[in-house]
C-alpha positions as CSV (number, residue, x, y, z in Angstrom):
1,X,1.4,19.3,40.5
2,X,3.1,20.3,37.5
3,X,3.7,17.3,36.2
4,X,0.0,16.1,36.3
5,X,-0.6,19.8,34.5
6,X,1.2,18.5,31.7
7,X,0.1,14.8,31.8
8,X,-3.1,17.0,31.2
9,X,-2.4,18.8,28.7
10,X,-0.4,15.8,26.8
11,X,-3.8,13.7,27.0
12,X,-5.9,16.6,25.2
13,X,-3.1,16.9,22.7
14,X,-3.4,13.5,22.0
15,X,-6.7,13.4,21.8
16,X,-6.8,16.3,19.4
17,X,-4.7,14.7,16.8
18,X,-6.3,11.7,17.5
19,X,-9.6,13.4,16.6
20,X,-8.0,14.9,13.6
21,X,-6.7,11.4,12.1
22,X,-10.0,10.0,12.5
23,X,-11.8,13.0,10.8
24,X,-9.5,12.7,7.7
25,X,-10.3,9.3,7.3
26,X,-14.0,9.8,8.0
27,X,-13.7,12.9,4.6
28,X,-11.9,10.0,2.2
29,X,-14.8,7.7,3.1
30,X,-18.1,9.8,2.7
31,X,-16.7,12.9,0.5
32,X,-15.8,12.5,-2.9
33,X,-15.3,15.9,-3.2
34,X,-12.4,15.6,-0.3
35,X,-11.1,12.9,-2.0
36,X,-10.7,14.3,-4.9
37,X,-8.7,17.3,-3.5
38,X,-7.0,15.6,-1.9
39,X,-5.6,13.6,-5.2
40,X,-6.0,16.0,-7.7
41,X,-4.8,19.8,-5.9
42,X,-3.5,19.0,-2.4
43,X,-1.3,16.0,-3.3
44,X,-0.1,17.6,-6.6
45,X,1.0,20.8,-5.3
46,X,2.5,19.6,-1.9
47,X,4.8,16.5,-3.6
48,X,6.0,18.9,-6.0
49,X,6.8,21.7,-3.4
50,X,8.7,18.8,-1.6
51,X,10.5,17.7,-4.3
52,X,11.6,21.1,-6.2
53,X,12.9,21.8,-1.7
54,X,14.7,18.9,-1.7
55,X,16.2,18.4,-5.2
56,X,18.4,21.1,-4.4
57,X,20.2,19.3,-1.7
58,X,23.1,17.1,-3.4
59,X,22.1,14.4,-0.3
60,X,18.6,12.5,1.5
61,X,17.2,14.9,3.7
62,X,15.0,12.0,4.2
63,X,17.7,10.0,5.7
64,X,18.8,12.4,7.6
65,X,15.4,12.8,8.9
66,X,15.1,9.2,9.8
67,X,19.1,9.2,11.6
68,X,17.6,11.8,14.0
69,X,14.5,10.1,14.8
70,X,16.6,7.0,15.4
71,X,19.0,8.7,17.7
72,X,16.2,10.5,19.2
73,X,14.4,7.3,19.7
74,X,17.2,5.4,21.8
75,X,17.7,8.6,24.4
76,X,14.1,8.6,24.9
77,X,14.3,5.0,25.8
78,X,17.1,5.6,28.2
79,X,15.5,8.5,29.4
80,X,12.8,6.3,30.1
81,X,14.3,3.5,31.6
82,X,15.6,6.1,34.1
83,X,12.6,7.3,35.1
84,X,10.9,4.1,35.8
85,X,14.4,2.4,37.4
86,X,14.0,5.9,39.6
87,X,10.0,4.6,40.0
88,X,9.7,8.0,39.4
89,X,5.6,7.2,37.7
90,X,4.4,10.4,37.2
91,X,7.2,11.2,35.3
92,X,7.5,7.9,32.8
93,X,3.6,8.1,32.6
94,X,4.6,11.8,30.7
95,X,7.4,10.3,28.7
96,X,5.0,7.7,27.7
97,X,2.5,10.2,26.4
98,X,5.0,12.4,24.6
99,X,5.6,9.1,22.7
100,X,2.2,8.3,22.1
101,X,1.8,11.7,20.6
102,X,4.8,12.1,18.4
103,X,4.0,8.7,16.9
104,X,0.4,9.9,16.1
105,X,1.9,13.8,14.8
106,X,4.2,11.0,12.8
107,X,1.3,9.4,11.4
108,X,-1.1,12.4,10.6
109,X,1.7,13.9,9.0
110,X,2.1,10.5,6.7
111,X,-1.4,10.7,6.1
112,X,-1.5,14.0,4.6
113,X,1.0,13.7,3.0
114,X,1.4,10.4,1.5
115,X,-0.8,8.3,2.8
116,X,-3.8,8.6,1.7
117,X,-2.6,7.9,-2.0
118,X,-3.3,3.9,-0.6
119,X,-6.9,4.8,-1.0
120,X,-6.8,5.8,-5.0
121,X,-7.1,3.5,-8.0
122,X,-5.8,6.1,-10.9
123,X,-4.7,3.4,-13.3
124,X,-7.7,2.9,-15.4
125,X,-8.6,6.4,-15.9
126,X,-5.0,7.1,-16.7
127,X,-3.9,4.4,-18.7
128,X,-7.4,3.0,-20.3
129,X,-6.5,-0.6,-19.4
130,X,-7.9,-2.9,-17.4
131,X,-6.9,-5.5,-14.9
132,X,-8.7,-8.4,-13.9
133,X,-8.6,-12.0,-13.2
134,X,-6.6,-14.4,-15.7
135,X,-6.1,-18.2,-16.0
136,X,-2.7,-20.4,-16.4
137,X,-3.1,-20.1,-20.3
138,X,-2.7,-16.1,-19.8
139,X,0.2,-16.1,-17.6
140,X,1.9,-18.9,-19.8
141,X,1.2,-16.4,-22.4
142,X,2.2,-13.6,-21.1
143,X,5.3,-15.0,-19.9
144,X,6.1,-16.7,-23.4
145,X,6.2,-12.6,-24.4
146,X,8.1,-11.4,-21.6
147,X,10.5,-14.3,-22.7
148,X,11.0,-13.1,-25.9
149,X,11.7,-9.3,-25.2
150,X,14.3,-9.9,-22.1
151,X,16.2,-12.4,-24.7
152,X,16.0,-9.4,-27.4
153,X,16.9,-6.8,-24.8
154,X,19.5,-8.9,-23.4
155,X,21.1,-9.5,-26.7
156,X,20.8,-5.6,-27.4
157,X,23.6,-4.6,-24.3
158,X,26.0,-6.2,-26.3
159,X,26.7,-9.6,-23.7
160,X,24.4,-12.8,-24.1
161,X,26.8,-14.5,-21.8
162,X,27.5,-12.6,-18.2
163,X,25.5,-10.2,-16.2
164,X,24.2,-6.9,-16.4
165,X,26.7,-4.6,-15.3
166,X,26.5,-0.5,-14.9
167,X,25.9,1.4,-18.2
168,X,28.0,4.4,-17.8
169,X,28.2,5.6,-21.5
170,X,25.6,9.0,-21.8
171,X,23.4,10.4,-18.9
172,X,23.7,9.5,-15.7
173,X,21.3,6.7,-14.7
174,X,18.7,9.0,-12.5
175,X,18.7,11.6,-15.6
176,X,17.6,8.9,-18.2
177,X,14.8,7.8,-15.5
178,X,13.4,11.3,-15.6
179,X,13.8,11.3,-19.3
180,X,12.1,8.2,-19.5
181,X,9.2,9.8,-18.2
182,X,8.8,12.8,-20.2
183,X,9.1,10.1,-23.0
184,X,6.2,8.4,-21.6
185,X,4.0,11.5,-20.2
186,X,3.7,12.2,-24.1
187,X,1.6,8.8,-24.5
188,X,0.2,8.7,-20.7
189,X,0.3,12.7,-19.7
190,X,-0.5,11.5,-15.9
191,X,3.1,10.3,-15.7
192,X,4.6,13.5,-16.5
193,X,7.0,14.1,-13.7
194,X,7.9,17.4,-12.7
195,X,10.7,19.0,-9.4
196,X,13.2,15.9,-9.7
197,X,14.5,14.4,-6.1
198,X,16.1,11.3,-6.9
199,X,19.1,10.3,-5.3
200,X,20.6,7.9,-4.0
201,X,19.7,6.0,-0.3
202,X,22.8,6.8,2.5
203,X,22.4,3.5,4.1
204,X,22.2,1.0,0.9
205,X,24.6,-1.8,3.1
206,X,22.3,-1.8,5.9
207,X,19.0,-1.5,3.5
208,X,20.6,-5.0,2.0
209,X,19.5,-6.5,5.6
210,X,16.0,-6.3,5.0
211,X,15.9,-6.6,1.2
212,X,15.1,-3.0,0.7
213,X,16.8,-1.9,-3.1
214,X,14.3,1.7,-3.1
215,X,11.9,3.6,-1.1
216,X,9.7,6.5,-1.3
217,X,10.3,9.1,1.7
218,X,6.9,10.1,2.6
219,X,7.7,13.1,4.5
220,X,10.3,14.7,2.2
221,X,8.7,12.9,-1.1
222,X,12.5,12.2,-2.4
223,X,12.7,8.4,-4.3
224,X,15.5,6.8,-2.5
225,X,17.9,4.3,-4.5
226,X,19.8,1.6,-3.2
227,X,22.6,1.9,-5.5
228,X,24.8,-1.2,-4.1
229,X,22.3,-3.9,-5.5
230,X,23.3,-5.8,-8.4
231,X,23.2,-3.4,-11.5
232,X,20.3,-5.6,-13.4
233,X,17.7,-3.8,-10.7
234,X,18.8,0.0,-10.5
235,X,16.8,1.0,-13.7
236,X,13.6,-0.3,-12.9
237,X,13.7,0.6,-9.5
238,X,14.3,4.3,-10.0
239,X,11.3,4.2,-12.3
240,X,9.4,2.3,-9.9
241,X,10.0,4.7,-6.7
242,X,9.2,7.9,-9.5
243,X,5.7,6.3,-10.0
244,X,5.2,6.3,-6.5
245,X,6.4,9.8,-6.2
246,X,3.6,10.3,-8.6
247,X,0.6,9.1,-6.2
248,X,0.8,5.6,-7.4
249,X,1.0,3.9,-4.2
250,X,-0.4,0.2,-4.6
251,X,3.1,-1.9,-5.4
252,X,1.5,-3.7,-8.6
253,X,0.5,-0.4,-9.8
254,X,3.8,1.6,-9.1
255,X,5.4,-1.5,-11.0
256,X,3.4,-1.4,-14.3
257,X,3.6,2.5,-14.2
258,X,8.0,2.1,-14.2
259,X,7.4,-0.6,-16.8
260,X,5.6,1.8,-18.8
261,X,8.1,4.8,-18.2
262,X,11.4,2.0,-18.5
263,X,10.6,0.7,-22.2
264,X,9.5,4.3,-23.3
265,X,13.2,5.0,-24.1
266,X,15.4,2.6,-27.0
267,X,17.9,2.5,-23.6
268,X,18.5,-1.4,-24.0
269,X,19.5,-0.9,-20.0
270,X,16.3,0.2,-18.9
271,X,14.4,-2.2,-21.5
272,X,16.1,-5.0,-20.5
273,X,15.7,-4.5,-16.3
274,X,11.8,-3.8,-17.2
275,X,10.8,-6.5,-18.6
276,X,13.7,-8.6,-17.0
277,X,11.6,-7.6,-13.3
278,X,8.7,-8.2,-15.3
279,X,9.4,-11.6,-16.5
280,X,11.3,-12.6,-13.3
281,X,7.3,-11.6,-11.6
282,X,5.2,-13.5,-14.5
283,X,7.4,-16.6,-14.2
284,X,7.1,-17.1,-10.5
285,X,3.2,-16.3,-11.0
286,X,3.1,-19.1,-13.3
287,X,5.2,-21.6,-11.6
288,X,2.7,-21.5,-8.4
289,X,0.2,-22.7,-11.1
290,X,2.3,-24.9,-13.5
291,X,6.0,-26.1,-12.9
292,X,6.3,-27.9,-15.7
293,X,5.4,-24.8,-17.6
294,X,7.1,-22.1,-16.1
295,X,10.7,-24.5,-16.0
296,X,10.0,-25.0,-19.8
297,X,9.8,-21.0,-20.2
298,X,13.0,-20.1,-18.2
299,X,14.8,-22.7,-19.9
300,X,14.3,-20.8,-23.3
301,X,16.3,-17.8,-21.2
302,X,19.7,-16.3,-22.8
303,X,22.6,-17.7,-20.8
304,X,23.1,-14.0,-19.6
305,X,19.9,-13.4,-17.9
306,X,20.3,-16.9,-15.8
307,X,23.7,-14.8,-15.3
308,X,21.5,-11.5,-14.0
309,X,19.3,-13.8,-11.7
310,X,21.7,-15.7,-10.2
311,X,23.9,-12.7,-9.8
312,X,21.4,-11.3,-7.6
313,X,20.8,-14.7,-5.8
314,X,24.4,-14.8,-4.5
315,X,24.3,-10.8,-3.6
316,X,21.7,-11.3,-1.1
317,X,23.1,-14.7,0.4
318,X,25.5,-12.3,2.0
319,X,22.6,-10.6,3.8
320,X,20.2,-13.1,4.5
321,X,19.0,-13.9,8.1
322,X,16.6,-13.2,10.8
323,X,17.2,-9.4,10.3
324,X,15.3,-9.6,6.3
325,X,12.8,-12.1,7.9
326,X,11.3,-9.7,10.3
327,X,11.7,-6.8,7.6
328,X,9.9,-8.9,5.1
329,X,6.8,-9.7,7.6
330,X,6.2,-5.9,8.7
331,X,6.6,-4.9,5.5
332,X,4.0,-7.4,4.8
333,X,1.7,-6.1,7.5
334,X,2.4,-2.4,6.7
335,X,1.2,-3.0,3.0
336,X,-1.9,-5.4,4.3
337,X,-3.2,-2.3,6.8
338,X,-2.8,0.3,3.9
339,X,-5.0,-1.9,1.6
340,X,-2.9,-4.2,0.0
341,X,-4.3,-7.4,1.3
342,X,-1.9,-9.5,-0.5
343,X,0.7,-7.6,1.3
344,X,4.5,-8.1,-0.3
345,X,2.8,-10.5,-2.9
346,X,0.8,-7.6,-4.2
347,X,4.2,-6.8,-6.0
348,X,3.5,-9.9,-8.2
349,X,-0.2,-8.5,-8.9
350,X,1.3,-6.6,-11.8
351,X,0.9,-9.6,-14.1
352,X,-2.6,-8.1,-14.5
353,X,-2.1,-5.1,-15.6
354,X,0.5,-6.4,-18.2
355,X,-1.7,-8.8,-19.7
356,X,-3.7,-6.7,-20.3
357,X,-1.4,-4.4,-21.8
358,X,-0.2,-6.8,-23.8
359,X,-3.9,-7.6,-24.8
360,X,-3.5,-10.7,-24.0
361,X,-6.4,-13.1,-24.6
């Protein structure tokens, strides 16, 4: 009897949270005035209460968070694998539900406090461009003027010849990401950035599996760095997981808002990764449209940035398999159910946004 009392009172508690996910998303779609809380006070104030919590600890609480779950994850299997090799039913059907339920707590909690971001388009009204479709001329161009700064910013870190590697004359890399952004607040004031929590990811080897070089932790808001990657990419991805810290939560957009914040700063470092990631994007965007065009643009590359790319070609050889394949295609689906319905390709949608930056005709 006492187990069907709290197979009971599971069910409700299901149902209750259940209820409340639904309700959320029911405010976002008829309320503007929700929505706009939500954005402009909830989101602002709880991120920044996160981060100013967690910058103080020297280590991911994130990670942490995520070890425990993991750990917690593999004794509840066990746990239930007992129960049912015991054909004990009553009792699996109740570990069953207490699964069911922390997976939806899990997900209300993402929600509120990151989740809903997928459902804001900010970039216009903060930036004052706007992206929209463009033809193979466009991306040529566009490309052409990628070309030309990554060869310049190249040449400015002192070696046309070999790769990128780790800058560590003045501030620490994280510190001149933050600066970056104060740089660029001045120009943009929605990127000003305040209650730092950068550091970097505890697990970068295993991260390397599934192609992961950054991630934004959702329940603790701390921008997670996969330091072990090939120098060339550190830069821009701290910028890039910063944006997202900021409520930009669409990939293409949290890209052109780092790109922004990177080549605020004379760092030739963070110039050159920007618009190296940049170009790297615009070039593979133009070679699904014109090979002939996009070989004739890398070809015009400095010797050292076919260094930087294939530098990062052999790093990931070494991780490559079935493990990054699966990553890849529930990343994919993960980015397709919150609204991205170009999934991991929506990365490369930043071209838009840089042509027309670039004003780009």
């Amino acid at each position: 009897m006492e187990t069907k009392a709290q197979i009971k009172k599971k069910i409700v508690r299901i149902v209750l949270t259940l209820t409340a996910i639904l309700l959320l998303k029911g405010l976002f779609a008829w309320s503007n005035r929700f929505s706009d809380f939500y954005f402009h006070r909830w989101y602002d104030w709880s991120s920044l209460a996160f981060r100013q919590i967690t910058g103080i600890v020297p280590f991911s609480v994130g990670d942490v968070i995520y070890t425990a779950w993991i750990v917690s994850g593999i004794f509840y299997l066990l746990k239930l694998c007992y129960k049912l090799i015991r054909l004990s039913w009553q009792d699996a059907g109740l570990q069953v539900l207490r699964g069911i339920h922390f997976l939806l707590k899990v997900y209300l909690a993402f929600l509120i406090l990151w989740g809903f971001n997928y459902e804001r388009n900010p970039l216009t009204i903060d930036t004052g461009l706007v992206s929209g479709p463009y033809n193979t001329q466009q991306l040529y161009q566009l490309s052409d003027t990628l070309l030309q700064l990554v060869n310049k910013d190249k040449a400015n870190t002192g070696d046309t010849l070999g790769a990128m590697v780790a800058d560590t004359s003045g501030a620490p890399m994280f510190q001149k990401a933050v600066g970056a952004y104060a740089v660029a607040a001045k120009t943009w004031p929605a990127l000003r950035y305040r209650g730092v929590s950068v550091k970097p990811a505890m697990f970068g080897n295993w991260l390397n599996y599934t192609g992961t070089t950054g991630y934004l932790n959702p329940f603790t808001n701390e921008a997670q760095i996969n330091t072990t990657v090939p120098a060339v990419l550190q830069p821009f991805i701290t910028c890039h997981e910063i944006a997202h810290q900021l409520g930009y939560a669409p990939e293409e957009d949290a890209n052109f808002v780092g790109y922004l914040a990177a080549t605020s700063i004379p760092d030739s470092h963070f110039r050159y990764a920007a618009n190296f990631d940049m170009f790297m994007y615009s070039v593979r965007q133009l070679g699904h449209q014109d090979t002939t065009l996009a070989k004739a643009i890398w070809n015009k590359t400095l010797p050292g940035v076919k260094a930087d790319y294939k530098s990062i070609i052999t790093f990931y050889e070494a991780y490559t398999g079935k493990v990054d394949d699966y990553s890849a295609m529930l990343y994919d689906r993960y980015l397709k159910a919150n609204k991205q319905e170009k999934g991991i390709r929506s990365y490369s949608e930043v071209t838009g946004w840089l042509i027309a930056y670039f004003k780009i005709k």
